[in-house]
C-alpha positions as CSV (number, residue, x, y, z in Angstrom):
1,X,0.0,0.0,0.0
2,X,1.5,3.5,-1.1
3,X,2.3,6.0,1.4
4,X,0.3,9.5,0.8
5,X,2.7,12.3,0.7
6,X,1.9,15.8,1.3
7,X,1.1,18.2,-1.0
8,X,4.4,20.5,-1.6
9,X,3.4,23.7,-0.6
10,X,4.7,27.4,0.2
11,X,3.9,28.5,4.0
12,X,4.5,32.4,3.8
13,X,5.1,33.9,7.2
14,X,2.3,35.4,9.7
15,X,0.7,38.6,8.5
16,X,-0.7,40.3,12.2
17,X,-4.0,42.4,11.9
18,X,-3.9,45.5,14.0
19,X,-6.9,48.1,14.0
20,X,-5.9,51.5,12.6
21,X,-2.2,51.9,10.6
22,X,-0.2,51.9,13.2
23,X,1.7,48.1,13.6
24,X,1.6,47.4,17.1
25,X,3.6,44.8,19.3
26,X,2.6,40.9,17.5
27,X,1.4,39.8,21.3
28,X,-1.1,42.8,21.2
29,X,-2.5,41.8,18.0
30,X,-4.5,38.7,18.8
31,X,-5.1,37.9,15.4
32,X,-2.5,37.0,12.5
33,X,-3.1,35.4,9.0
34,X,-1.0,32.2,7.3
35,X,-1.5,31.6,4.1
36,X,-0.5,28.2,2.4
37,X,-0.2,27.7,-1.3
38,X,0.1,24.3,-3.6
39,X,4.5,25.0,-5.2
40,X,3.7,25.1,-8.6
41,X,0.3,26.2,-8.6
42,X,-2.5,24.3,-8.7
43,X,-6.2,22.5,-7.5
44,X,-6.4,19.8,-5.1
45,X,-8.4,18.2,-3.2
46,X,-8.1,18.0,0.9
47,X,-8.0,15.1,2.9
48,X,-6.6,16.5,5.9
49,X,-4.4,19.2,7.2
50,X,-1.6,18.8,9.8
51,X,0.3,21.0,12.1
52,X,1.6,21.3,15.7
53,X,0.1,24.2,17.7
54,X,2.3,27.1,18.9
55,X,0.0,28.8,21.7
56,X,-2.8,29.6,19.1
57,X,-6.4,29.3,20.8
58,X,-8.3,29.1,18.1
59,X,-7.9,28.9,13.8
60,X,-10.3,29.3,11.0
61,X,-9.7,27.8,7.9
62,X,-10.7,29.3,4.8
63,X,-10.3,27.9,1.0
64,X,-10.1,29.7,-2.0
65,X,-12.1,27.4,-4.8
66,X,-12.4,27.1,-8.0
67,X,-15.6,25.5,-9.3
68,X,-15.3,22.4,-11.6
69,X,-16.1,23.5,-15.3
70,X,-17.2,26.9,-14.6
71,X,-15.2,30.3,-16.2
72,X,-16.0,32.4,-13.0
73,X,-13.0,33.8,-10.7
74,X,-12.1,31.3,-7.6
75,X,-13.9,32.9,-4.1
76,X,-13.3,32.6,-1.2
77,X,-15.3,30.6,1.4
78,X,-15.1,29.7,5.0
79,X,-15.3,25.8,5.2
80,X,-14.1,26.1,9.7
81,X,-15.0,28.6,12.3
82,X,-13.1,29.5,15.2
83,X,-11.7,25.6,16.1
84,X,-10.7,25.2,19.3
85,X,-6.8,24.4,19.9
86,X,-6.4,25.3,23.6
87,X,-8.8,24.4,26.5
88,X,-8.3,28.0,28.1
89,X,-6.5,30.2,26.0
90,X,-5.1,31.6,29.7
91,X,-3.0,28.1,30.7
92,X,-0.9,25.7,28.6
93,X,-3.6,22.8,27.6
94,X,-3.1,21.8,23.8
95,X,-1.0,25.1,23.3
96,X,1.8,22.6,21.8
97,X,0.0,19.4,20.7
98,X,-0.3,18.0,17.3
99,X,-3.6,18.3,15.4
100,X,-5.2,17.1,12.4
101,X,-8.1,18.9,10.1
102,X,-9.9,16.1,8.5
103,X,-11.7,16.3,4.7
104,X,-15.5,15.7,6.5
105,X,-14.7,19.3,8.3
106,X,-13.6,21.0,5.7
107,X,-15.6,19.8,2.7
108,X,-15.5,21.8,-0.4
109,X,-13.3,20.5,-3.3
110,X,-11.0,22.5,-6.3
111,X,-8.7,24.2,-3.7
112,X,-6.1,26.4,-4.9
113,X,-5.3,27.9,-1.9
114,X,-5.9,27.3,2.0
115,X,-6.1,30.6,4.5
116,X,-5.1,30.1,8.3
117,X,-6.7,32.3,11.1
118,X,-5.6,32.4,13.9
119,X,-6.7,33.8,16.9
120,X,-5.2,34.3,20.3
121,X,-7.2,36.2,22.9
122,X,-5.2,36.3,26.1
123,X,-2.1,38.8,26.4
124,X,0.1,36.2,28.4
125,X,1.5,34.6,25.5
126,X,4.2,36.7,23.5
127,X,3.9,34.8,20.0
128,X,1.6,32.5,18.6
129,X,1.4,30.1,15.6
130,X,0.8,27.1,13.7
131,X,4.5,25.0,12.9
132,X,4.8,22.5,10.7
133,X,2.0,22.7,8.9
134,X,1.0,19.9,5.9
135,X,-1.5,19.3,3.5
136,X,-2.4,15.9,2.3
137,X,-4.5,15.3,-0.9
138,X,-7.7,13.5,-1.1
139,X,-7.2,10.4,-3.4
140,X,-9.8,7.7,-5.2
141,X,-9.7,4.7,-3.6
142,X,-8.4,2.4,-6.1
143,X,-8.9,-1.5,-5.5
144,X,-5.8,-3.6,-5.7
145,X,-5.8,-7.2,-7.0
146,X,-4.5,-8.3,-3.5
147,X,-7.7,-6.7,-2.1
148,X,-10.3,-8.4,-4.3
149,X,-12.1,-11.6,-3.7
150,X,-9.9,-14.5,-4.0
151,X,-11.2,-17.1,-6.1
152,X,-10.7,-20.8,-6.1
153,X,-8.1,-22.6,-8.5
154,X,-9.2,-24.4,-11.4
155,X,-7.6,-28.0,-10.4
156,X,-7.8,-31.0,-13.3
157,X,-10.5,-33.8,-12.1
158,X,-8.2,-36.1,-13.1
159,X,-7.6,-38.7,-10.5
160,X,-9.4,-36.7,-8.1
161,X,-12.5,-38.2,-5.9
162,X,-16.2,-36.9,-7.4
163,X,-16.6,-33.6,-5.1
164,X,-20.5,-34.4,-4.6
165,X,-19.0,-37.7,-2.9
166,X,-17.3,-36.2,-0.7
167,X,-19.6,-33.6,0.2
168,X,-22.1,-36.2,0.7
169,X,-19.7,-38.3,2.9
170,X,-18.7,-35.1,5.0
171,X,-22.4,-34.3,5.4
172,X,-23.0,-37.7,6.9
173,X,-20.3,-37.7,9.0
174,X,-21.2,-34.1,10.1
175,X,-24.9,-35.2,10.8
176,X,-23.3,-38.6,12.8
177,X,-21.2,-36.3,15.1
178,X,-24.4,-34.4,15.9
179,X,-26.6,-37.4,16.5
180,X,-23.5,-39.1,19.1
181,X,-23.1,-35.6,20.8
182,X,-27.1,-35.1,21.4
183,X,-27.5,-38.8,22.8
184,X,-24.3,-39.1,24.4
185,X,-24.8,-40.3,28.2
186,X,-23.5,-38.7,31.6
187,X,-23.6,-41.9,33.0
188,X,-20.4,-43.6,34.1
189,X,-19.1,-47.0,33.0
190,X,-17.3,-49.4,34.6
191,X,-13.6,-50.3,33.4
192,X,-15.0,-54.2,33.2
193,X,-18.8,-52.9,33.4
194,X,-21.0,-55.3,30.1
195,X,-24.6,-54.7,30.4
196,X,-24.8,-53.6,34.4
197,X,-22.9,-56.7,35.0
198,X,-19.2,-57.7,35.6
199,X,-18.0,-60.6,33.3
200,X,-15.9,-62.6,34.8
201,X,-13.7,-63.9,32.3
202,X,-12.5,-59.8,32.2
203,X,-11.8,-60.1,35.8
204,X,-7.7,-60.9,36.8
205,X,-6.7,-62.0,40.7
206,X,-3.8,-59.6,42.1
């Protein structure tokens, strides 16, 4: 079975929002941008998205789609709101574990481009971000011929017992077993027991 690689993408750095013109301090934003584009370009589709955590509370993921066989520009559209990464985005829970963004969460299809937000509300973290982040493409399942029923080998009759035979025979002795198991006795018997009676011709002086 092949292994899926990722999709070979460029990860440009954070862009952090501020209100107004001014730039502020990143740990005062609270909000930053990371966009991830398919090197060279080009529509996929998503089966999952990787990455470790880096004291980001929450992400949004956003994909910029092409629809199949139409001439109109690709939009944008947001396909996951505001998931949870941290438990409290005041303490360390899930602030560097690893997560994964599977296809039934995302959905849509034709992506050209994927669009990270992330959002970090609390002021006692200096930097936040996503690290290490990967794209696997969606794939057809494609059935192998190991995978497919096996069927039985063609063997040459010759000199070979007739099959309904032995099926017959092995159906008798099935039906034999049953019958001996169902009327099979508790009751003990004597080493030199015949008939409720000893014989005495079995019987030895010591």
């Amino acid at each position: 079975m092949s292994v899926v690689q990722p999709v070979t993408c460029t990860v440009k750095p954070a862009v952090y929002l501020h209100v107004g013109g001014a730039k502020a301090d990143p740990a005062h934003s609270g909000v930053c941008v990371v966009d991830v584009k398919p090197r060279p370009p080009s529509v996929f589709q998503i089966e999952k998205i990787t990455f470790k955590n880096n004291y980001t509370a929450f992400v949004t993921v956003r994909l910029l789609r092409r629809s199949p066989g139409q001439e109109a520009p690709a939009r944008w559209c947001t396909a996951l709101r505001d998931l949870p990464l941290m438990d409290n985005p005041h303490t360390e829970g899930g602030s560097q574990d690893y997560y994964s963004i599977h296809r039934t969460q995302v959905g849509p299809d034709h992506v050209s481009s994927v669009r990270l937000i992330l959002r970090q509300p609390s002021a006692a973290w200096f930097t936040f971000s996503l690290e290490e982040i990967e794209i696997y493409p969606h794939t057809e399942a494609v059935s192998h011929p190991c995978s497919q029923t096996a069927r039985p080998l063609l063997v040459s009759p010759q000199g070979l017992p007739d099959p309904h035979t032995v099926s017959s025979s092995i159906q008798q002795m099935w039906a034999l077993t049953e019958v001996m198991q169902t009327n099979q006795t508790t009751a003990s018997i004597g080493r030199f027991d015949v008939d409720g009676c000893y014989d005495v011709n079995l019987l030895s002086l010591t």
